[in-house]
C-alpha angles and dihedrals in degrees: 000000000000117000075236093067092051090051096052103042078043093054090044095048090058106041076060088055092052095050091050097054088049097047080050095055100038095049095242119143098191092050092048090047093051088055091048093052090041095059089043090061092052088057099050090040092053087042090055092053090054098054080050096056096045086055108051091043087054089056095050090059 
C-alpha cells in the first residue's frame, strides 16, 4: 500500500470523526450517521489494502 493510501483512508477516517462529533453536538442525526459511514468506509478501504499487501507479500516469498 502507498503512504498515499494511508493518508488518505486516515484523512477520511477523521473528517468522519469530525462530522460525528458535530452531528452529536448539534443534535443532528444525519450528520452524526454520515460521519459514522464515512469512517466506516475508511475502515473497509484500509482493510482492503492490507489484504492487498499480504498478498502480494505472500506471493513474493
Amino acid at each position: 500500500m502507498s503512504a498515499a493510501d494511508d493518508i488518505k483512508n486516515a484523512a477520511e477516517k477523521a473528517s468522519g470523526k469530525v462530522k460525528e462529533g458535530v452531528g452529536k453536538v448539534t443534535d443532528n442525526e444525519r450528520l452524526e450517521a454520515e460521519g459514522k459511514a464515512d469512517q466506516a468506509k475508511a475502515d473497509v478501504k484500509q482493510a482492503g489494502e492490507n489484504v492487498k499487501d499480504a498478498a502480494k507479500n505472500a506471493f513474493d516469498k
